[in-house]
C-alpha positions as CSV (number, residue, x, y, z in Angstrom):
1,X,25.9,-13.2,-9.2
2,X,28.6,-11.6,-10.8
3,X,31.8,-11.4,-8.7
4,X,32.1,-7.9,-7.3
5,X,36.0,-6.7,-7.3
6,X,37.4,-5.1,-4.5
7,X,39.6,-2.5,-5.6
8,X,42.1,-0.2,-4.7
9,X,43.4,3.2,-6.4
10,X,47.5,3.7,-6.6
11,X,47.8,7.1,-7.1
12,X,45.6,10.2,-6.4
13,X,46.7,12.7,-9.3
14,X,44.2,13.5,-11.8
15,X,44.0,10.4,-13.6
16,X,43.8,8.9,-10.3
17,X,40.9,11.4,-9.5
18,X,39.3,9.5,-12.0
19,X,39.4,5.9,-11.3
20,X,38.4,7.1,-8.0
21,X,34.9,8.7,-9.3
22,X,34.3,5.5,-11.4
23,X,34.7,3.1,-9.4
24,X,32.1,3.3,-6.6
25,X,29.7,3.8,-9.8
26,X,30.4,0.4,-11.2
27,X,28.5,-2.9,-10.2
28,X,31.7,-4.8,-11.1
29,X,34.1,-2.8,-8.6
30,X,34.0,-1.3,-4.7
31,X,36.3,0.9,-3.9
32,X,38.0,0.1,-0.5
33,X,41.2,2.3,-0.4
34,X,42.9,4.5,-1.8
35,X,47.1,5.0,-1.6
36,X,48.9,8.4,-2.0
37,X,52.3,9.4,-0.8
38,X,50.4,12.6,-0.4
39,X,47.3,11.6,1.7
40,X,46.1,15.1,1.8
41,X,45.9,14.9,-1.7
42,X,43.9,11.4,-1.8
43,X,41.4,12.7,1.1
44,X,40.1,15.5,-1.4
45,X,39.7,13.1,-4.1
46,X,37.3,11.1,-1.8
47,X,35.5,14.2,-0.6
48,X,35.7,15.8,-3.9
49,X,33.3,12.8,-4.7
50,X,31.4,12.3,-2.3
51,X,32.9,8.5,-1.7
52,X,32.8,8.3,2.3
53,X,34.1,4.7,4.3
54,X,37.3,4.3,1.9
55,X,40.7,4.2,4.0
56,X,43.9,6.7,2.7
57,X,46.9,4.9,2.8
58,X,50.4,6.4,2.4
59,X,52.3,3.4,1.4
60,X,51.6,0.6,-0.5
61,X,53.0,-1.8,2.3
62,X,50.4,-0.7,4.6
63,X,47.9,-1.2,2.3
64,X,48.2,-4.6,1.5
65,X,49.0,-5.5,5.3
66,X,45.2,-3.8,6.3
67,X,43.0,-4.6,3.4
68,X,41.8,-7.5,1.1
69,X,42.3,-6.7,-2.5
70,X,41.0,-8.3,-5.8
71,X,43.1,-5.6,-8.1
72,X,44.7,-2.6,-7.9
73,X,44.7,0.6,-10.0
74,X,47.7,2.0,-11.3
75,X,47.5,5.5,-11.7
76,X,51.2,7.0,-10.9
77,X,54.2,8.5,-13.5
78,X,54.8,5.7,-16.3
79,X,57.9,4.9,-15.2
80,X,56.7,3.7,-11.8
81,X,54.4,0.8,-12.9
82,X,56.6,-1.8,-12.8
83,X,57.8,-2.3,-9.5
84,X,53.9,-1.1,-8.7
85,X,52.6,-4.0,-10.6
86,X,55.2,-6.3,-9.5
87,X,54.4,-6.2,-5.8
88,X,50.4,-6.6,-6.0
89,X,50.7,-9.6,-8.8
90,X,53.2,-11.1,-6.2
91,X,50.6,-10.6,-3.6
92,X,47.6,-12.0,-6.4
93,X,46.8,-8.9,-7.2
94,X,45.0,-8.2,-10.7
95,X,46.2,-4.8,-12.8
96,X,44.6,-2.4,-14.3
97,X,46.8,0.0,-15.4
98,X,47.0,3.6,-16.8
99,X,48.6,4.1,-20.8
100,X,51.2,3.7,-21.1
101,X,51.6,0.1,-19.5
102,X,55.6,1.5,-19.2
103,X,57.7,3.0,-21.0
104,X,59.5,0.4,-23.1
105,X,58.5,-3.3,-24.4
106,X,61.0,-4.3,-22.1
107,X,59.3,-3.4,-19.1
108,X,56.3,-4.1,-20.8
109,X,57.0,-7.5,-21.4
110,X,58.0,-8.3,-17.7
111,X,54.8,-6.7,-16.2
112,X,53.1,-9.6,-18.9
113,X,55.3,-12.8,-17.8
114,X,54.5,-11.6,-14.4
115,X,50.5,-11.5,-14.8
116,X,51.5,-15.2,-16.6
117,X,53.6,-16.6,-14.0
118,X,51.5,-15.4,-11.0
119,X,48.1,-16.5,-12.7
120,X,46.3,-13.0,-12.2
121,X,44.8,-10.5,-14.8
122,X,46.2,-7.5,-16.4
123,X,44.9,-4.4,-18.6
124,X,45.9,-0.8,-19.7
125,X,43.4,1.8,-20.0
126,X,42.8,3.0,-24.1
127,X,39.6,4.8,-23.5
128,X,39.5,6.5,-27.0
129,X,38.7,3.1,-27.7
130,X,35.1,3.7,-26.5
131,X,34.6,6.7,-28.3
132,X,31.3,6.0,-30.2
133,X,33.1,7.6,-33.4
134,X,36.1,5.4,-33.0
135,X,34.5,2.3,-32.9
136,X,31.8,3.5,-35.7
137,X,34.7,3.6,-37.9
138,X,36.6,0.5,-37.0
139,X,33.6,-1.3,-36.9
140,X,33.2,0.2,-40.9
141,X,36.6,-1.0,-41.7
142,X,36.2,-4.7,-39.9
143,X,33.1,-4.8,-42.4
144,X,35.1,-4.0,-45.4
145,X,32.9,-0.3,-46.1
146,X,36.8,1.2,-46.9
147,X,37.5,-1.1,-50.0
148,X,41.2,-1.6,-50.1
149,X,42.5,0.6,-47.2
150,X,44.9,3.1,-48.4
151,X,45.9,6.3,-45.5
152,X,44.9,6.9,-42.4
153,X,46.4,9.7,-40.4
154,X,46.0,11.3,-36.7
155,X,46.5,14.8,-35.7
156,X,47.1,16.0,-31.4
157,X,47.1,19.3,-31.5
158,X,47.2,20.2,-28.0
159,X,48.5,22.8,-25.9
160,X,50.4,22.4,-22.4
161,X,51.7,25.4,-20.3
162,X,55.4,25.0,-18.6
163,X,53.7,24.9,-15.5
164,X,51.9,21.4,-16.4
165,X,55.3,19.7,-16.8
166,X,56.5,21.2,-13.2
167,X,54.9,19.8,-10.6
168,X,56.5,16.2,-9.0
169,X,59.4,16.9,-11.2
170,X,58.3,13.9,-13.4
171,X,57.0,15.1,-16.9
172,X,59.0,15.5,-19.3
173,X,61.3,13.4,-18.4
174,X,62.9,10.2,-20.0
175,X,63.2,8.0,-17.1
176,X,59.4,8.4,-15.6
177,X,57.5,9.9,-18.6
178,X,59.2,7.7,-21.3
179,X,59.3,10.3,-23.7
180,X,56.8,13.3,-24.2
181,X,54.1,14.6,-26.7
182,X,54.2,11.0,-27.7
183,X,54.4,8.8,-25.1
184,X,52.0,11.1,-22.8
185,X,49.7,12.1,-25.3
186,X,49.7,11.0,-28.5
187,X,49.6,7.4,-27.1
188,X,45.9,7.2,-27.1
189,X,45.8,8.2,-30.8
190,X,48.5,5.4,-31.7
191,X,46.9,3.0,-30.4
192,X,43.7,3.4,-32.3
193,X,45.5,3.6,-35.5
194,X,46.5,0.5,-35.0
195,X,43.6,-1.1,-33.6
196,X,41.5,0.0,-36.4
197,X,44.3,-0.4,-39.6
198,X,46.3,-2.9,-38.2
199,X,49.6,-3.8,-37.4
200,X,52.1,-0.6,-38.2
201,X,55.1,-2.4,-40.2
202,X,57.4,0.7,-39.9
203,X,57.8,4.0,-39.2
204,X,59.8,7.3,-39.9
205,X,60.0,10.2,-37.2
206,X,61.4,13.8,-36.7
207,X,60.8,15.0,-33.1
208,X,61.8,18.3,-30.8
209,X,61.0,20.2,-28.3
210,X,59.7,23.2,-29.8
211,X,58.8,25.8,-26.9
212,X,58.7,23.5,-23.4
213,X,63.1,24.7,-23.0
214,X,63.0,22.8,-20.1
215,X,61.8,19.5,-20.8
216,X,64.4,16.3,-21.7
217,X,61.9,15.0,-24.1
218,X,59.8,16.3,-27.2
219,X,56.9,18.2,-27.4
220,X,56.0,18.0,-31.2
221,X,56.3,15.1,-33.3
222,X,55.8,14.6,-37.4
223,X,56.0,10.5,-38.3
224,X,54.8,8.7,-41.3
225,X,53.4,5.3,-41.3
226,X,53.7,2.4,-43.1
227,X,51.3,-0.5,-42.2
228,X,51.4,-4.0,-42.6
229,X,48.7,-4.2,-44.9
230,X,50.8,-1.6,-47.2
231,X,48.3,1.5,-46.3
232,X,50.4,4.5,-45.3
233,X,49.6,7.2,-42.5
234,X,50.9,10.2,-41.0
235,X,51.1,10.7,-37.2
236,X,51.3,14.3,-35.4
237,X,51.3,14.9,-31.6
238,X,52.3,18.0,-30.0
239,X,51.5,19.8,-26.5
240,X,52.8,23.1,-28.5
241,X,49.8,24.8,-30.6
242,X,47.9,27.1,-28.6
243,X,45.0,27.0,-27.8
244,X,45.0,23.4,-27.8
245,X,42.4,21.5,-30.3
246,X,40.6,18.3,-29.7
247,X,42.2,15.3,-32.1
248,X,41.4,14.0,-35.3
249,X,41.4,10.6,-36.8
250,X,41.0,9.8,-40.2
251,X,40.6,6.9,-42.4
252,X,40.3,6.4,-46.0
253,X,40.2,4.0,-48.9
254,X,39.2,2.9,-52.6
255,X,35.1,3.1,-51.0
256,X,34.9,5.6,-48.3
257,X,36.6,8.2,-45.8
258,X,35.6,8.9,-42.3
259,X,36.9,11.3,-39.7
260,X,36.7,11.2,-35.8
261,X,37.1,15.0,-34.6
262,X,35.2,15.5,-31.3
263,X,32.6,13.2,-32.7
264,X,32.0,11.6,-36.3
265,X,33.2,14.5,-38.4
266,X,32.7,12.6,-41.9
267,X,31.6,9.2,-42.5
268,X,30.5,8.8,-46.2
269,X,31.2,5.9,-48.5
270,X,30.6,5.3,-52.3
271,X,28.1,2.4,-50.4
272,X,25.8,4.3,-48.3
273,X,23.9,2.7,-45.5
274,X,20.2,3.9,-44.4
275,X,22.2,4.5,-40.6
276,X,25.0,6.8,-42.4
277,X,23.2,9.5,-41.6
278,X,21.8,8.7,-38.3
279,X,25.2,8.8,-37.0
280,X,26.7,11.7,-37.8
281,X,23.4,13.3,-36.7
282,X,24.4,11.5,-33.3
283,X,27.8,12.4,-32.7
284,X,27.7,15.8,-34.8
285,X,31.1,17.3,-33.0
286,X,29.1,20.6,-32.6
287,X,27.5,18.5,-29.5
288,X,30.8,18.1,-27.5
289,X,31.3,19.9,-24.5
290,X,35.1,19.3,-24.2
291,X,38.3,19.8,-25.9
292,X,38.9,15.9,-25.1
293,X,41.9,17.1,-23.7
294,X,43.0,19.3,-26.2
295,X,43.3,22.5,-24.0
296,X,44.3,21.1,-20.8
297,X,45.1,17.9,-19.1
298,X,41.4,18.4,-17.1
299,X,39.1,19.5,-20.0
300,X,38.3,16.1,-20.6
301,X,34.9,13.7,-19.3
302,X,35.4,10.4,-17.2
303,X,32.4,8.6,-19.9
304,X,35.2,6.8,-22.0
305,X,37.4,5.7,-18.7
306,X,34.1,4.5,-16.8
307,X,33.4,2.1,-20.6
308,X,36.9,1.2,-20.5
309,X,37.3,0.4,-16.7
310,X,33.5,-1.8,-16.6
311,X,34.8,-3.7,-20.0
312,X,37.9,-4.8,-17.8
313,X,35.9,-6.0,-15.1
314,X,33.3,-7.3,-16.9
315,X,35.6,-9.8,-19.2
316,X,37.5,-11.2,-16.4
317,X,34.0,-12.3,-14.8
318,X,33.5,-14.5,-18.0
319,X,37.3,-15.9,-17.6
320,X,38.4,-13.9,-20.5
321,X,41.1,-11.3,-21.1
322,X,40.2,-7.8,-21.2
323,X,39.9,-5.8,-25.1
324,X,43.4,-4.1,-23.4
325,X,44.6,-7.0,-21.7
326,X,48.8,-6.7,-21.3
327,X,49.6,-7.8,-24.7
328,X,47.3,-5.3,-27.0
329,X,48.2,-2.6,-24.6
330,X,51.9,-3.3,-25.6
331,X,51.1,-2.5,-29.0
332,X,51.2,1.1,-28.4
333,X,54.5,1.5,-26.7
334,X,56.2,-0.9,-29.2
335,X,55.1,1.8,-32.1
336,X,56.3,4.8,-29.7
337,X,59.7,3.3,-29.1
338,X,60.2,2.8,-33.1
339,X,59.1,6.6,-33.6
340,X,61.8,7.0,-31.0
341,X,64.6,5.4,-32.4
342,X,63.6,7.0,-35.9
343,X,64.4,10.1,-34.4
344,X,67.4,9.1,-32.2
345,X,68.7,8.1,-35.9
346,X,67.5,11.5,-37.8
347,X,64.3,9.8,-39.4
348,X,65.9,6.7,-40.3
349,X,63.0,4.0,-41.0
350,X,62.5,1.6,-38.3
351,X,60.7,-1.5,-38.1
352,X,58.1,-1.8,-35.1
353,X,58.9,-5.1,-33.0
């Protein structure tokens, strides 16, 4: 039988809410604790689900000392995930851990050497990845659909109150958010332009905060793209247009153009396929039931993170890495750090390393 992985939740916020409804559901994982500094907070979680038998712990420390663990679940402010990481790999720990893996390549890259040096596992979380329209369309441009790839272009344009960046004192902030409407948000759609284009060769960015006066970081972004198979893009991510709309993806070349908006928007090629049509019957974005996230932080489904979360699990019971193991998930956070320094320098193009 498959190796059943006993897990542990770091972090009871609401992306920690989530791993903590998935995981009891998964025949790869059993949830046996959970660790908040606020255990009032992980208690609801458990009741909220219905999950009964699973210990609260306030501190990691006492965690480890009191339970066996296969992997833990890191589900705290970006910033924190190092030093997380770093004591349950020293203990032989596996990682799964929420986007971003942290907030610079340089952290990054430690978290990776670490995984390496103390022979364990690690992956970030991409769900968008698992979006049926997502991988429709990457799977049409893996098969060559597209012709010669020429633009491809995503769109966040979501809506965050003050009060969202209030509480714990720790959005919005450089040194545990890593940036803002980019690194917190628009991550997710990053990341799946480069997973379905390919590498991006550089970048050019203009970035504020537009409305959020009390936020270090930005909340609206405009970058274009250049990628390393000489395709351009354009990248927007804000948490400043009310009322907050779920994003859009699209992808075009010399054969075809497709769209992912809530489901497959558009998805017609000079080639048509008998199935063309079948999907975007499917995944007609009139069928969604969610902004995705657009409106608020909670108006999204736990689907995509319960496909991500099983993938993990299920490739490092066949001895292989995981679709977001360390080194894909740094991908993301290199591209975000270019778009910073682009706007650090007042556009200036800047290569992605």
């Amino acid at each position: 039988m498959a190796k059943q992985w006993r897990a542990a939740v770091i972090g009871a916020g609401l992306v920690g809410d989530w791993h903590v409804r998935v995981l009891p559901k998964l025949a790869e994982t059993k949830l046996v604790a959970v660790c908040d500094a606020d255990v009032s907070r992980a208690n609801a979680s458990l009741a909220k689900h219905q999950v009964s038998g699973v210990p609260v712990y306030q501190t990691t420390a006492e965690m480890y000392r009191k339970e066996e663990l296969d992997s833990v679940h890191i589900c705290t402010p970006s910033g924190s995930h190092l030093e997380i990481a770093g004591e349950a790999m020293a203990l032989g720990k596996s990682i799964v851990c929420e986007k971003p893996l942290e907030i610079s390549t340089e952290r990054v890259d430690q978290m990776i050497e670490e995984a390496k040096r103390r022979s364990v596992r690690i992956a970030g979380i991409f769900q968008n990845r698992w979006n049926e329209a997502n991988r429709t369309i990457r799977s049409a441009t893996e098969s060559g659909r597209f012709g010669r790839l020429t633009w491809a272009g995503s769109f966040t344009p979501w809506y965050r109150p003050d009060k969202y960046y209030a509480p714990g004192g720790w959005r919005g902030t450089w040194k545990m958010d890593g940036g803002g409407a980019v690194m917190n948000q628009g991550i997710h759609q990053i990341d799946l332009l480069q997973w379905i284009m390919g590498p991006v060769k550089r970048v050019s960015a203009y970035a504020a905060s537009r409305i959020h006066d009390t936020i270090e970081v930005e909340d609206t972004m405009s970058c274009a793209l250049e990628f390393a198979n000489g395709a351009f893009g354009t990248f927007v991510s804000t948490t400043a247009m009310w009322p907050g709309s779920p994003t859009r993806l699209e992808v075009g070349g010399e054969k075809g153009t497709a769209v992912s908006e809530n489901g497959l928007k558009r998805f017609e090629f000079a080639e048509k396929q008998p199935a063309d049509a079948d999907l975007l019957e499917r995944l007609n974005p009139a069928k969604a039931t969610n902004s995705g996230g657009g409106k608020s932080a909670g108006d999204a489904g736990v689907d995509l993170h319960s496909l991500n979360i099983g993938s993990i699990y299920r490739a490092w019971n066949e001895g292989k890495e995981a679709e977001t193991w360390g080194p894909e998930a740094r991908k993301a956070v290199a591209i975000v750090q270019a778009m910073y320094e682009s706007v650090r320098g007042g556009g200036t193009s800047v290569a992605v390393r």
